[in-house]
N, CA, C and O atoms as CSV, one atom per row, in Angstrom:
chain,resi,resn,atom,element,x,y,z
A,1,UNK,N,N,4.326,-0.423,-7.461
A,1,UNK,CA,C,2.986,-0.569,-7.981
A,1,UNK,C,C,1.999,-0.075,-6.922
A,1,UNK,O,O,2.110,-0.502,-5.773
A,2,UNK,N,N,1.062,0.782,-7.233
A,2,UNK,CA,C,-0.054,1.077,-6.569
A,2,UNK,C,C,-1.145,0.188,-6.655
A,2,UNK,O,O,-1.315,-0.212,-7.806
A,3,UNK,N,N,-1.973,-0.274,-5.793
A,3,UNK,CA,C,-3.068,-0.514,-5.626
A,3,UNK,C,C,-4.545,-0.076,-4.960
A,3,UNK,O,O,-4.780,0.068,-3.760
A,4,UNK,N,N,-5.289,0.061,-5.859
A,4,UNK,CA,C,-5.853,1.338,-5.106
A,4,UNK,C,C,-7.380,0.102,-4.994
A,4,UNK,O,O,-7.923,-0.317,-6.016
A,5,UNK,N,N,-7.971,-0.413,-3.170
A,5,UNK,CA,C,-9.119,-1.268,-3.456
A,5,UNK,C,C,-10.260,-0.430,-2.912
A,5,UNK,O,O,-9.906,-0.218,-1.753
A,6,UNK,N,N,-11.222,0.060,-3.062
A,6,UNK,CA,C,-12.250,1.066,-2.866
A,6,UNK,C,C,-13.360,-0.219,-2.396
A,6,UNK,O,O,-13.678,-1.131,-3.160
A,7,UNK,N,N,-13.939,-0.049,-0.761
A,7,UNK,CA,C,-14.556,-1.117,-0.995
A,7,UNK,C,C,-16.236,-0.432,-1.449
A,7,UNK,O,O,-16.485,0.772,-1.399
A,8,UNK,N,N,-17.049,-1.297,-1.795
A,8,UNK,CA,C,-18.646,-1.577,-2.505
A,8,UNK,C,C,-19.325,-0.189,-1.626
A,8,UNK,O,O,-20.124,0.617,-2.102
A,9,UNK,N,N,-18.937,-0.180,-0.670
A,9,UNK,CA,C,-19.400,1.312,0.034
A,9,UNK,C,C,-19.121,2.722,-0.106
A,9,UNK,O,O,-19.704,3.805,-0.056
A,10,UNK,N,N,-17.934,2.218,-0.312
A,10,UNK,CA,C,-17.333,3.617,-0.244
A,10,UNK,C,C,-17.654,4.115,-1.998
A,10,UNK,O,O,-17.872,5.297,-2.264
A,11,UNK,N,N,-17.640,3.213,-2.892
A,11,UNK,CA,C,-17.706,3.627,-4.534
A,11,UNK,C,C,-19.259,4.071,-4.210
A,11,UNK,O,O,-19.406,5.187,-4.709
A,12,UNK,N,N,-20.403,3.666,-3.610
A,12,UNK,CA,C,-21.512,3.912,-4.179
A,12,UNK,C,C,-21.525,4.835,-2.908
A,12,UNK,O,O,-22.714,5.108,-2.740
A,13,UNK,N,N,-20.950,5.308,-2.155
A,13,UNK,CA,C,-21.325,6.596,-1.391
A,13,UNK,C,C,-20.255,7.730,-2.323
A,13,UNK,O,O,-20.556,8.891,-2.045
A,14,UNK,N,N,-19.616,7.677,-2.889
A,14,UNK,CA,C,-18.895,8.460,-3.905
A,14,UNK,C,C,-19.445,8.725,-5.164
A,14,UNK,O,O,-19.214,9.654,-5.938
A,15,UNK,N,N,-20.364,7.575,-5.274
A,15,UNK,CA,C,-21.359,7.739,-6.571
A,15,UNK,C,C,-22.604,8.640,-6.123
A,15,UNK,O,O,-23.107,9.331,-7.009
A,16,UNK,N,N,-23.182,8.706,-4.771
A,16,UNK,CA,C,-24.479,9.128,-4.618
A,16,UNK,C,C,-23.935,11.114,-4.152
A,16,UNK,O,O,-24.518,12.155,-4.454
A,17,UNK,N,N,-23.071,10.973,-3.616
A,17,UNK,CA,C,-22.053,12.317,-3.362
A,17,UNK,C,C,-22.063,13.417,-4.577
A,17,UNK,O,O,-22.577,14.532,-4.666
A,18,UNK,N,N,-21.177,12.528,-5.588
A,18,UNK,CA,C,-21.514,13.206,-7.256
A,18,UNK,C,C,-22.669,13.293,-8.204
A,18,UNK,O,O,-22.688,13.581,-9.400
A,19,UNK,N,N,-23.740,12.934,-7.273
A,19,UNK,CA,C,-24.933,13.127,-7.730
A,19,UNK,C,C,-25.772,12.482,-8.893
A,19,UNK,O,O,-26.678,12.938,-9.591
A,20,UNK,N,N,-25.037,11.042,-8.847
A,20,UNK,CA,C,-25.217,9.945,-10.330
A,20,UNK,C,C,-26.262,8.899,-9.919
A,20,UNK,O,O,-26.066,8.764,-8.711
A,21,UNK,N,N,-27.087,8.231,-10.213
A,21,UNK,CA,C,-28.053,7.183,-10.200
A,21,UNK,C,C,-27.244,6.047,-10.582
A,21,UNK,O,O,-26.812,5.164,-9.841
A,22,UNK,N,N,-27.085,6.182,-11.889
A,22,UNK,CA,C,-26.374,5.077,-12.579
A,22,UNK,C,C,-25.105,4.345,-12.042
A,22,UNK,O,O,-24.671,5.283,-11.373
A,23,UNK,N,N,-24.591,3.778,-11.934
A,23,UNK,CA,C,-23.115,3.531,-11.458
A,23,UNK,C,C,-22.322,3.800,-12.774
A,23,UNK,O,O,-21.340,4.541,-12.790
A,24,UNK,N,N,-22.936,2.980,-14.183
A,24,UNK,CA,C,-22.112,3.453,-15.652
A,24,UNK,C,C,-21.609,4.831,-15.665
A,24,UNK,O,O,-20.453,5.203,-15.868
A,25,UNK,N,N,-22.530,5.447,-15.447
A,25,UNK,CA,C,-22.656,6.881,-15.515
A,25,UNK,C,C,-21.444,8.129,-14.617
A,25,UNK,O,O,-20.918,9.186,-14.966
A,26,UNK,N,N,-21.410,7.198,-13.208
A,26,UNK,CA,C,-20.750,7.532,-12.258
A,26,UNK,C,C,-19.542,6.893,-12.927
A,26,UNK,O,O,-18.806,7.830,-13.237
A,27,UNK,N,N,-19.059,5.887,-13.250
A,27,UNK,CA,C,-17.657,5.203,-13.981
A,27,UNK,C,C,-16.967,6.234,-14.835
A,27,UNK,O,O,-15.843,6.724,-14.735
A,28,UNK,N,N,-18.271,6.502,-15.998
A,28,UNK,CA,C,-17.537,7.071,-16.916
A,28,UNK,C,C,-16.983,8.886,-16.451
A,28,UNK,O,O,-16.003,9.547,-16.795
A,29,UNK,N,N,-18.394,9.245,-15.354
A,29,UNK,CA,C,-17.282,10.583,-14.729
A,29,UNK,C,C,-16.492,9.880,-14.227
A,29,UNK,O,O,-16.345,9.398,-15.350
A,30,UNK,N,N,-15.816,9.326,-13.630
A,30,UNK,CA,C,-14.353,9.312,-12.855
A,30,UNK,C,C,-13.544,8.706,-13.972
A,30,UNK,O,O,-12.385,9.079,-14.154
A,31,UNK,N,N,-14.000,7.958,-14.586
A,31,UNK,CA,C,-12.908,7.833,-15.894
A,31,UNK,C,C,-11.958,8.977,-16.387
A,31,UNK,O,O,-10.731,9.066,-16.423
A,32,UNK,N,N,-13.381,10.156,-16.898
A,32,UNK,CA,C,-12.723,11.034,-17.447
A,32,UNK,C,C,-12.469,12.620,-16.762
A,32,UNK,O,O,-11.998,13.665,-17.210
A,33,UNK,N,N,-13.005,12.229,-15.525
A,33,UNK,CA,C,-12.410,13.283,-14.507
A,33,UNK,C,C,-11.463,12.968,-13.624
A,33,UNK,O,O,-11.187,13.852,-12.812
A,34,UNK,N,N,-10.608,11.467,-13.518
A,34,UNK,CA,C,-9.908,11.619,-12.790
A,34,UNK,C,C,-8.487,12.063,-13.156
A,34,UNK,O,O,-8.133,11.755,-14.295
A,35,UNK,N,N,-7.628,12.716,-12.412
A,35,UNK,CA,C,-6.129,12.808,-13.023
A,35,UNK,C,C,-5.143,11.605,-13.153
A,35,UNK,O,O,-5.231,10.560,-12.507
A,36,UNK,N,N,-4.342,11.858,-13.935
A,36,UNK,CA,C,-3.823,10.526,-14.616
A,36,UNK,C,C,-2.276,10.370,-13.542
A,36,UNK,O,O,-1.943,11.416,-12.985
A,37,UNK,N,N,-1.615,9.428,-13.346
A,37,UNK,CA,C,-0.615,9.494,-12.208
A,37,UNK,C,C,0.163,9.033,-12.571
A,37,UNK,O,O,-0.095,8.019,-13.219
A,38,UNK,N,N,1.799,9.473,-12.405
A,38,UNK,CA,C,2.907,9.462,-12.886
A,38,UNK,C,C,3.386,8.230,-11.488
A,38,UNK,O,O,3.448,8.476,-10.283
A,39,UNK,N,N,3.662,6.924,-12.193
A,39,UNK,CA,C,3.845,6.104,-10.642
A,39,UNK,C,C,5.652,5.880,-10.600
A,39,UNK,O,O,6.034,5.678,-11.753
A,40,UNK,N,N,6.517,5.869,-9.858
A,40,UNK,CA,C,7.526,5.547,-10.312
A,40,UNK,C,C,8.154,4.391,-9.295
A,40,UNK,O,O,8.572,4.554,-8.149
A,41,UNK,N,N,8.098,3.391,-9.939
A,41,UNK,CA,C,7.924,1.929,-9.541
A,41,UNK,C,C,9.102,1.786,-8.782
A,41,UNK,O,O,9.870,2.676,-9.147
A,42,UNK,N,N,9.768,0.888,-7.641
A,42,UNK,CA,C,10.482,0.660,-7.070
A,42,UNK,C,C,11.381,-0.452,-7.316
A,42,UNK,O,O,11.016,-1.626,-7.241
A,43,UNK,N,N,12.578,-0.075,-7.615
A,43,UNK,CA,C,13.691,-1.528,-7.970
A,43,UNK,C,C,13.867,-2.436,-7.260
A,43,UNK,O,O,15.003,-2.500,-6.791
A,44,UNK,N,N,13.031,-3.359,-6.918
A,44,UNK,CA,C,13.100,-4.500,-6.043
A,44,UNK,C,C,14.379,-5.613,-6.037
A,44,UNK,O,O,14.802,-6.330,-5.130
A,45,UNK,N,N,14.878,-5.417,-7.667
A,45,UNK,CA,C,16.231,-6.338,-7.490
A,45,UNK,C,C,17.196,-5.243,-6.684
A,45,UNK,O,O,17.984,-5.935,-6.039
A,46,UNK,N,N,17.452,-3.947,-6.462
A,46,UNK,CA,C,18.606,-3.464,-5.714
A,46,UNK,C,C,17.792,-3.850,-4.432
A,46,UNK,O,O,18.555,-4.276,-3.565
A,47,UNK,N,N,16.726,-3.836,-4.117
A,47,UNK,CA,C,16.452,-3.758,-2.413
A,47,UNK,C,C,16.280,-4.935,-1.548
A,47,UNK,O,O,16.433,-4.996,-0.329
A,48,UNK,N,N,15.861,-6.066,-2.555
A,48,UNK,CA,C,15.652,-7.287,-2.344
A,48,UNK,C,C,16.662,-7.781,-1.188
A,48,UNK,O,O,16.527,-7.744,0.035
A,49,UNK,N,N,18.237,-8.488,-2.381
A,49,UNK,CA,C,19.154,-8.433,-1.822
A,49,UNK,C,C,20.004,-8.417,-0.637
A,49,UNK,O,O,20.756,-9.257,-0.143
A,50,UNK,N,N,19.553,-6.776,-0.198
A,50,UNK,CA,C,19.814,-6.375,1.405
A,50,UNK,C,C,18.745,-6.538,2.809
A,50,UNK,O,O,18.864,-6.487,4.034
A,51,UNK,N,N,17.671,-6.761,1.821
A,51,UNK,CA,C,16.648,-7.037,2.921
A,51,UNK,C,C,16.544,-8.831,3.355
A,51,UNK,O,O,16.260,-9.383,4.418
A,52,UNK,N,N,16.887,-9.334,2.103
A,52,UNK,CA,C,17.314,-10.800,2.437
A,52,UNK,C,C,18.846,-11.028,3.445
A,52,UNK,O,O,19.008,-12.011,4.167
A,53,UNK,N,N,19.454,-10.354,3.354
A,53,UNK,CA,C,20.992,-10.113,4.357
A,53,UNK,C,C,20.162,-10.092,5.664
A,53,UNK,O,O,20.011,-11.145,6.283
A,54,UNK,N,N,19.657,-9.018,6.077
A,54,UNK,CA,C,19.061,-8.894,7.435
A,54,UNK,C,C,18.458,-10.061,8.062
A,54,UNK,O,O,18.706,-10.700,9.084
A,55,UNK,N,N,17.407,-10.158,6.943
A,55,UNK,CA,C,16.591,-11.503,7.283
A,55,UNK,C,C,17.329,-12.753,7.548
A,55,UNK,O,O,16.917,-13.671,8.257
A,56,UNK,N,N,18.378,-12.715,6.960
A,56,UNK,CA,C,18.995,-13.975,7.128
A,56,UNK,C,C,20.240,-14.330,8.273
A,56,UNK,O,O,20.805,-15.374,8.599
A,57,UNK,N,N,20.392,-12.451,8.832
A,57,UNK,CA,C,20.783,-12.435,10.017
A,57,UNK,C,C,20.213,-12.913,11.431
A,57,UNK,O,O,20.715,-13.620,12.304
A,58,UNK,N,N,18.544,-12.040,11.301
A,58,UNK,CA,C,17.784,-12.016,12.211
A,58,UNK,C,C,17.249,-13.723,12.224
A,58,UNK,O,O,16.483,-14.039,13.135
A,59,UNK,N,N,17.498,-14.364,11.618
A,59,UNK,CA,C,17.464,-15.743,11.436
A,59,UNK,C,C,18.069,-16.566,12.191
A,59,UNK,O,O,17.518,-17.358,12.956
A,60,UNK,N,N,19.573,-16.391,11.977
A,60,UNK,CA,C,20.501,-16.687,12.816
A,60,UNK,C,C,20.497,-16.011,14.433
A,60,UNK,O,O,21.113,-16.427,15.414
A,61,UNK,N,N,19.842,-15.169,14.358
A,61,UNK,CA,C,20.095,-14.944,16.290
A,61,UNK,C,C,18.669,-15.706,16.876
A,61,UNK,O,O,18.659,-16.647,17.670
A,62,UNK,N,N,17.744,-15.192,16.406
A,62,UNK,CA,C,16.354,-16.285,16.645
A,62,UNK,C,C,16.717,-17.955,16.465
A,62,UNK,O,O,16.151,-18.659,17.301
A,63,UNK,N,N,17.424,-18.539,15.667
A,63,UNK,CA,C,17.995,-19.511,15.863
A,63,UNK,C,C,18.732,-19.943,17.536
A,63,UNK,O,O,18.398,-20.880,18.260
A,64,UNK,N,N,19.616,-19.082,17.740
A,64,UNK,CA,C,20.557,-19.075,18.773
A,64,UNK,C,C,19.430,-19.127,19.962
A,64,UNK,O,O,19.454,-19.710,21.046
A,65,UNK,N,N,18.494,-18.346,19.388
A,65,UNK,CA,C,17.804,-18.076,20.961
A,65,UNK,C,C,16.633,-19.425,21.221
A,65,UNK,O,O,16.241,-19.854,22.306
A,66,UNK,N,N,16.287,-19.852,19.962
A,66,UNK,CA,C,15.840,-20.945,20.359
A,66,UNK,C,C,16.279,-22.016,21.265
A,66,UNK,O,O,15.800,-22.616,22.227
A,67,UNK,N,N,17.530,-22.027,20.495
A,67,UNK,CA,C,18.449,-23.705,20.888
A,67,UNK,C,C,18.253,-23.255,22.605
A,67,UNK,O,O,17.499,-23.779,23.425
A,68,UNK,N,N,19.433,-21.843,22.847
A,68,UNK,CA,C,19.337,-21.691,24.468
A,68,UNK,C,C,18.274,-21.267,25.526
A,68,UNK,O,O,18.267,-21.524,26.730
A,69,UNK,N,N,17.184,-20.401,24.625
A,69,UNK,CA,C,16.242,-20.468,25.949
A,69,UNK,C,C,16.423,-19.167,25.874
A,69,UNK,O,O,15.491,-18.363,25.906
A,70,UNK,N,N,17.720,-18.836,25.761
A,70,UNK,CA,C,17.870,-17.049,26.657
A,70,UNK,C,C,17.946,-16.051,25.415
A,70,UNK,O,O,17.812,-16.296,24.216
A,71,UNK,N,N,18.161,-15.037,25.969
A,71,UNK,CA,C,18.249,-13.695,25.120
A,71,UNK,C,C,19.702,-12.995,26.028
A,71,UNK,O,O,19.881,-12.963,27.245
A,72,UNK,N,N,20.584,-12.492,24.925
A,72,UNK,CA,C,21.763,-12.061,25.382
A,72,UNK,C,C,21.587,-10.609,25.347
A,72,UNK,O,O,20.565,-10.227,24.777
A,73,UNK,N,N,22.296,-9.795,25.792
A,73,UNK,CA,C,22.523,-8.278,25.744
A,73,UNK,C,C,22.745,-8.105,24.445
A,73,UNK,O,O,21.931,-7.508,23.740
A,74,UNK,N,N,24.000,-8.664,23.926
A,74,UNK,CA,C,24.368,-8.558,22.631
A,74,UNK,C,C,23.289,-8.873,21.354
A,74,UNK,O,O,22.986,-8.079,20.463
A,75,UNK,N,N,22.939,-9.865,21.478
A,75,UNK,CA,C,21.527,-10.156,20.693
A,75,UNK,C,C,20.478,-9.498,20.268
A,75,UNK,O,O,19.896,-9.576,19.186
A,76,UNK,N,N,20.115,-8.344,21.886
A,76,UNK,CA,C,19.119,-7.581,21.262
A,76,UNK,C,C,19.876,-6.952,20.534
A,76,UNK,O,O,19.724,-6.856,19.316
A,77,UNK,N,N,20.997,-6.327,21.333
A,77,UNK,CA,C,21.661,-4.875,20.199
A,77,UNK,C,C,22.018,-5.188,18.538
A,77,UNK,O,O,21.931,-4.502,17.520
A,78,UNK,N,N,22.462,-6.590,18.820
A,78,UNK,CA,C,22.266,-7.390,17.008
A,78,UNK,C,C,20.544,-6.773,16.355
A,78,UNK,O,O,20.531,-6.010,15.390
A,79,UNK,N,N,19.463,-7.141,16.900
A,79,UNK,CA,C,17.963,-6.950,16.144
A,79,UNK,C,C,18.565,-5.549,16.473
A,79,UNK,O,O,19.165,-5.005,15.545
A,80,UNK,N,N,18.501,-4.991,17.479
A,80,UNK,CA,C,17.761,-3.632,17.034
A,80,UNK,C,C,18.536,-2.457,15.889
A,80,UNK,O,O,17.992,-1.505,15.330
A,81,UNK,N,N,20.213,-2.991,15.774
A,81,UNK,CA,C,21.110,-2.967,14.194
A,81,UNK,C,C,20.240,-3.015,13.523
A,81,UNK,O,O,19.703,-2.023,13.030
A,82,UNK,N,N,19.893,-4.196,13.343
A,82,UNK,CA,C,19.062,-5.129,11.770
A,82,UNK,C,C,18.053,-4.558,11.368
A,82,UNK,O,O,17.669,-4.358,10.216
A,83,UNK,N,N,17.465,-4.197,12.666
A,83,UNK,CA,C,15.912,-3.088,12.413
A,83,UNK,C,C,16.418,-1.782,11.281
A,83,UNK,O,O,16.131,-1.380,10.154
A,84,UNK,N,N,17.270,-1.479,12.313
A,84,UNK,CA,C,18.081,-0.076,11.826
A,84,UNK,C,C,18.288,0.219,10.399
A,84,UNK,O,O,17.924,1.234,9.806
A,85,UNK,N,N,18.978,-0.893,9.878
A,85,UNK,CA,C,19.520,-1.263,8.651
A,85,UNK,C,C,18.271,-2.083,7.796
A,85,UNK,O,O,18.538,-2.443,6.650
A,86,UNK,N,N,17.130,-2.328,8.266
A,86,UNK,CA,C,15.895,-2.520,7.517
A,86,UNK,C,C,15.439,-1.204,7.403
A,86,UNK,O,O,15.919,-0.854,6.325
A,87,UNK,N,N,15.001,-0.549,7.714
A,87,UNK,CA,C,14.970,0.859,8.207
A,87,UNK,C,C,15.412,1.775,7.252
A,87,UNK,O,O,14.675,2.464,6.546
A,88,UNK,N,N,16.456,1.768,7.246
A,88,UNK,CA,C,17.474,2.169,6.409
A,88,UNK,C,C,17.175,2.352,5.280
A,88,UNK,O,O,16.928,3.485,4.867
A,89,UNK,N,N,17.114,0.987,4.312
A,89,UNK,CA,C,17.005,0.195,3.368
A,89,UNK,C,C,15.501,0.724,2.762
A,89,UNK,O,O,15.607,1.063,1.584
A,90,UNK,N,N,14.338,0.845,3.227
A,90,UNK,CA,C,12.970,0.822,3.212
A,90,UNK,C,C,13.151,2.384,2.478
A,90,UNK,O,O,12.841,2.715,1.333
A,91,UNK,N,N,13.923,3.409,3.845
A,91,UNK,CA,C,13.348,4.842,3.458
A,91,UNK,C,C,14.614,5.252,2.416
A,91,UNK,O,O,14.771,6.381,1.952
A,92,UNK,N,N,15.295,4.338,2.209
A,92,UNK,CA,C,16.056,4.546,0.683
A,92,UNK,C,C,15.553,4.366,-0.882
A,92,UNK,O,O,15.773,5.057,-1.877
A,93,UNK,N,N,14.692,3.005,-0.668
A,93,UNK,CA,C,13.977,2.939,-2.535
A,93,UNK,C,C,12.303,3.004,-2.164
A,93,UNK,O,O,11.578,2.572,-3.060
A,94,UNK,N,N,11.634,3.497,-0.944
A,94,UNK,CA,C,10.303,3.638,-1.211
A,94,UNK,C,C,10.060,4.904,-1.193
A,94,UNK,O,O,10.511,5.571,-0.262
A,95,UNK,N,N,9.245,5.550,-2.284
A,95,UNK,CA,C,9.345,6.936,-2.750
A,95,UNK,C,C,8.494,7.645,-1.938
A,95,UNK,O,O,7.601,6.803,-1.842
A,96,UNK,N,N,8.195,8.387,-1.419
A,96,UNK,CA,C,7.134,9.082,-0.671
A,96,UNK,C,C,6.881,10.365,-1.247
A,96,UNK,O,O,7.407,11.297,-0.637
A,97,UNK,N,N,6.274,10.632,-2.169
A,97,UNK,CA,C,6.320,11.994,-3.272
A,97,UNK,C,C,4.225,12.846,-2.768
A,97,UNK,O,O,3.053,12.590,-3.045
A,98,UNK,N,N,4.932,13.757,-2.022
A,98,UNK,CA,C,3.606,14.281,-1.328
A,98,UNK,C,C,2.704,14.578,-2.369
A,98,UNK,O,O,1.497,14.353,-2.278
A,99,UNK,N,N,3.457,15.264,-3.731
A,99,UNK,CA,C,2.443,16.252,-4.921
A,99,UNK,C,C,1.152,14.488,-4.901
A,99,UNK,O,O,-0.078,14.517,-4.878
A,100,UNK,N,N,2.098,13.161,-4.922
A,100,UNK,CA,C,0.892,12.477,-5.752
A,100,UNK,C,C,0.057,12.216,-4.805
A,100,UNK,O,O,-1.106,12.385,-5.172
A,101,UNK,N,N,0.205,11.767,-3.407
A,101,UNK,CA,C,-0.278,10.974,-2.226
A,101,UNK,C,C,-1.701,12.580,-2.348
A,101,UNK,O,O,-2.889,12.386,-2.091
A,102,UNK,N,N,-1.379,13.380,-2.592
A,102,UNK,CA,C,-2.382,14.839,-2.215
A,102,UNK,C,C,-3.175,14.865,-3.798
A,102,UNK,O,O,-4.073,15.702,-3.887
A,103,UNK,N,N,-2.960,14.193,-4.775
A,103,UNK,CA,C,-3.357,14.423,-6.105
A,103,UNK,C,C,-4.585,13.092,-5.656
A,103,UNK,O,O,-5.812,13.182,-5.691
A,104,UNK,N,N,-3.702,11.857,-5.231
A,104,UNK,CA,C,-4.282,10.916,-5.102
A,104,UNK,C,C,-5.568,10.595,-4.243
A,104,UNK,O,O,-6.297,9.624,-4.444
A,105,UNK,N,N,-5.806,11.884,-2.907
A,105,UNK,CA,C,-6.667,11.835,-1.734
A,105,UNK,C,C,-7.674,12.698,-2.179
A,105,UNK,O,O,-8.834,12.628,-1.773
A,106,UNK,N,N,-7.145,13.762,-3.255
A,106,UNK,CA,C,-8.437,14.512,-3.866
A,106,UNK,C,C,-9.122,13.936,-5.051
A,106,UNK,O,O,-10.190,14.420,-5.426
A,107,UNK,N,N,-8.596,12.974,-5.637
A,107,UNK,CA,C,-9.163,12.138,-6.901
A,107,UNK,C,C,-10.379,11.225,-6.196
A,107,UNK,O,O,-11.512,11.144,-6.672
A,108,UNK,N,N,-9.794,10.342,-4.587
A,108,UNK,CA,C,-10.951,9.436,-3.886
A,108,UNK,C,C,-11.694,10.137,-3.538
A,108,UNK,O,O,-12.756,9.573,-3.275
A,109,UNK,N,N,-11.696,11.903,-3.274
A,109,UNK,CA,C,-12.638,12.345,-2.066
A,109,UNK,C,C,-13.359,13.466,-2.856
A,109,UNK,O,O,-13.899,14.362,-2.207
A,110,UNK,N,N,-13.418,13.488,-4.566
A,110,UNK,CA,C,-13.654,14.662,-5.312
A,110,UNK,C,C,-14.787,15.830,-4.614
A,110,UNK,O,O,-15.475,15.406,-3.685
A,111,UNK,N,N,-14.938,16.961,-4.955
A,111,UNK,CA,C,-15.610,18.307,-4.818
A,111,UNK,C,C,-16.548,18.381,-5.516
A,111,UNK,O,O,-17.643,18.846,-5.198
A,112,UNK,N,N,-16.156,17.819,-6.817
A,112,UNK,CA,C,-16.850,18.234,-8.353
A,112,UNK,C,C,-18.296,17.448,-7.969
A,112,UNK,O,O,-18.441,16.623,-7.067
A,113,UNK,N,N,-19.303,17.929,-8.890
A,113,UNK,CA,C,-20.529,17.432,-7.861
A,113,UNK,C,C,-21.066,17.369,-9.651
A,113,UNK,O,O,-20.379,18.074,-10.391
A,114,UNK,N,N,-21.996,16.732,-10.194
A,114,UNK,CA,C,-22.323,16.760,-11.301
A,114,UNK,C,C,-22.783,18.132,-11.664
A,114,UNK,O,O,-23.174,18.370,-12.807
């Protein structure tokens, strides 16, 4: 899911840019000038899952390190695995599709001037 939050500044310096008084006015151009976006949502039940594994690793050594005080050799090389394999996991189901992220930066920053 995208969320797109534009704050109170930035809409009415985007409104005064396109050359609108009105804000209605300014709405209904970006209504019907903006391009429409193909989103393709991310399967959170496959990714969930494995990201709860890690977590529930990195749990257990932060545990360990509480009780003793110390940090082992082995321990870090355990997190910095877990990172790895978070890591992993992340740049496997989060989509990074340039056409929209570039569709999406010219829709906030339009040319078109009234």
């Amino acid at each position: 899911m995208v969320t797109l939050l534009l704050q109170s500044r930035e809409i009415k310096r985007q409104q005064f840019e396109a050359g609108y008084n009105q804000f209605s006015a300014f709405a209904r151009y970006r209504l019907f000038n903006s391009p429409i976006f193909n989103v393709s949502l991310i399967d959170g039940n496959a990714m969930l899952p494995r990201i709860r594994r890690v977590g529930d690793q990195l749990n257990q050594i932060t545990h360990a390190v509480n009780l003793t005080g110390t940090v082992s050799k082995e321990q870090v090389g355990a997190v910095k695995e877990l990172v790895g394999q978070l890591s992993k996991v992340l740049k496997e189901h989060l989509l990074q599709d340039a056409e929209f992220e570039a569709s999406l930066a010219q829709s906030l920053n339009p040319s078109n001037k009234k």
